[in-house]
C-alpha positions, -999 to +999 in steps of 0.1 A: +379+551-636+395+538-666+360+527-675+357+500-708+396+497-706+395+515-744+425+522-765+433+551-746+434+533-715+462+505-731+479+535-747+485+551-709+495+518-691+518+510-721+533+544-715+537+537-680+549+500-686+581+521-701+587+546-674+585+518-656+614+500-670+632+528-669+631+535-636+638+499-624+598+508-610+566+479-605+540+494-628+509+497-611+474+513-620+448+529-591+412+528-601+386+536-584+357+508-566+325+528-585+321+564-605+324+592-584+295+603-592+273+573-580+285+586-544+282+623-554+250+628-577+237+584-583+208+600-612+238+616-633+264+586-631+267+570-662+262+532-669+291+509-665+310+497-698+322+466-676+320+452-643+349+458-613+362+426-621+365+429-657+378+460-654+411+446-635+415+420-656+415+438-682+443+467-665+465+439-659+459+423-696+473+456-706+509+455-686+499+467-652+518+447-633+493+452-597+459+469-599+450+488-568+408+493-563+406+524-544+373+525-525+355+558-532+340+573-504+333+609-486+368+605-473+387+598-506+367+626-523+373+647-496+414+646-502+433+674-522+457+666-547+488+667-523+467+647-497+461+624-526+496+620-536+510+614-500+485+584-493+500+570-522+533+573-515+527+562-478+505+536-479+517+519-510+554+532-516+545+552-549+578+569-562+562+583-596+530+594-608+522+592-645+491+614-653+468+613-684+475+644-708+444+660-698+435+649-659+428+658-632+427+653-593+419+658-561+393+683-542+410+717-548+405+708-585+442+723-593+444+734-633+475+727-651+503+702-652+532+723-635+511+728-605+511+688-599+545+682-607+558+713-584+533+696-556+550+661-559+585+674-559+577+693-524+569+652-516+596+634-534+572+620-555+579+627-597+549+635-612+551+629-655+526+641-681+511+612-706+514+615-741+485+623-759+468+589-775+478+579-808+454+554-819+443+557-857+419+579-872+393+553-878+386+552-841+378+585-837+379+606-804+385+577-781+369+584-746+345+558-728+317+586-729+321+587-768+320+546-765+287+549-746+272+571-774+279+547-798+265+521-782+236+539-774+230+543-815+235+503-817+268+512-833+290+480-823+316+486-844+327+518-838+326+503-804+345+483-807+374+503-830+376+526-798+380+498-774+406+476-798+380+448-787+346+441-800+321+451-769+313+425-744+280+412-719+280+386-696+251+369-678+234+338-662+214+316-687+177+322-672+144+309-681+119+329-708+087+315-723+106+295-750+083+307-776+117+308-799+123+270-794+086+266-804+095+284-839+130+267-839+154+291-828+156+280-791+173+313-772+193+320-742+180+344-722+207+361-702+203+380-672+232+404-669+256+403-642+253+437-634+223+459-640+240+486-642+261+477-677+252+498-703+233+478-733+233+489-765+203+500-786+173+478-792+178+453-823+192+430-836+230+420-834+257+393-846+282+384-821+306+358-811+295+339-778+313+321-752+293+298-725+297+263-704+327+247-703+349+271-732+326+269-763+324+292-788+302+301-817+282+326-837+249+338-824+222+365-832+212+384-801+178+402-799+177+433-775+144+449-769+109+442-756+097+412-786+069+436-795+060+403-817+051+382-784+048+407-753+028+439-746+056+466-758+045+495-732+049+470-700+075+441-712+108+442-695+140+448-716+156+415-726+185+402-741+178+367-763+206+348-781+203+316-806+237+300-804+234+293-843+236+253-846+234+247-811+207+231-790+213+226-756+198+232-725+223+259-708+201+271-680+220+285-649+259+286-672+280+321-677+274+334-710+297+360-729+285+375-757+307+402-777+288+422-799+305+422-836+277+443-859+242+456-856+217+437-883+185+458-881+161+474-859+137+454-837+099+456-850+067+439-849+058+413-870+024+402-883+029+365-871+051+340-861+057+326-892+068+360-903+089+365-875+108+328-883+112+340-921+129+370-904+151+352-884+160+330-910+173+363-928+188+371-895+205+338-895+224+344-927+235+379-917+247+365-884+269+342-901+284+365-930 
């Protein structure tokens, strides 16, 4: 899946950036059109770290030279490992196969490294083994389940230290009540391109934004249910950011924010003009 593009991810196209070279071979990376396991079980598939199109982009960013977006269907899953291998040799001239250190493929779910390689020599295809990821220790384990924990505990930063990239969300720029322009912090209220991102724990965050035309600034981005100004137990979840020294009507423009540091947890507060002494506070953090 190659989900989140994390270190580990830059580490194995790197690694076959080289073979690459080396073999006079174009360095391409196969990636599948959704998680398996929204075709085989949709309740247990986890939420997306980016969208299909960042997801490429971000492939070829790290030295793939093509990306290939396999659509996964009953037919693909359906495919054992040799079947696998054949179609892409056949269909896309694939002359070497370099595999993560500890994966896996196809349907007959074959264990062990010699069995694949033994498979693609009966097919004149070279199967290599990746080298385990060398990162750092202040990442920690580096998998994009381990990433979706983190962000799940509003933990940005470590986040962002696994993906060598501070954690992103995109959206339109949509209308809300405007009750934060009537206490003057006007927000954007972004409705994600894809509902099916994973967003990270209720609070509130700093992080650098990108919107209209190429601008960039600081913001402080409030994710929850504004217990302060809706019913908690029946508001929707929303995702609020005040562009810190900007005022601007930005309804209907793309808006990137990329989450740098969680400030505190999102509460109820006695009054408005409690909640704009907060946000003051907020302000300041944002900005350091």
């Amino acid at each position: 899946m190659f989900d989140g593009v994390h270190l580990g991810h830059q580490w194995l196209v790197g690694c076959l950036v080289d073979e690459g070279r080396r073999r006079n071979l174009r360095p391409a990376v196969f990636t599948f059109d959704r998680h398996p396991l929204q075709l085989i079980a949709p309740t247990k598939a986890p939420q997306a770290l980016m969208t299909l199109d960042r997801r490429v982009e971000a492939l070829k960013s790290a030295g793939a030279d093509d990306v290939v977006v396999l659509e996964f269907d009953d037919e693909l899953r359906g495919l054992s490992a040799s079947d696998f291998i054949k179609r892409l040799r056949d269909r896309y001239g694939v002359e070497a196969i370099l595999m993560g250190y500890n994966h896996r493929f196809g349907s007959d779910c074959i264990v062990g490294f010699d069995r694949y390689r033994s498979i693609g020599e009966s097919l004149g295809v070279d199967i290599i083994k990746g080298r385990e990821v060398s990162v750092g220790e202040e990442a920690g384990q580096v998998s994009s389940s381990a990433i979706r924990e983190d962000l799940r505990k509003g933990d940005v930063a470590a986040a962002a230290a696994k993906l060598g990239r501070p954690y992103s969300l995109s959206g339109e720029v949509v209308h809300g009540r405007a009750i934060g322009r009537s206490i003057g912090f006007p927000t954007a209220n972004i409705q994600l391109e894809d509902s099916r991102l994973l967003v990270p724990l209720n609070g509130v965050y700093a992080a650098d934004v990108e919107y209209g035309s190429g601008q960039k600034g600081r913001a402080m981005v409030n994710i929850g249910v504004r217990p302060t100004v809706d019913d908690a137990e029946c508001a929707p979840l929303s995702i609020e950011a005040h562009i810190i020294g900007v005022d601007e009507n930005l309804y209907g423009q793309l808006i990137k924010l990329d989450f740098l540091r969680r400030i505190r947890s999102e509460h109820r507060f006695s009054s408005l003009e409690a909640l704009r002494t907060q946000l003051s506070t907020d302000m300041s953090a944002a900005l350091q």
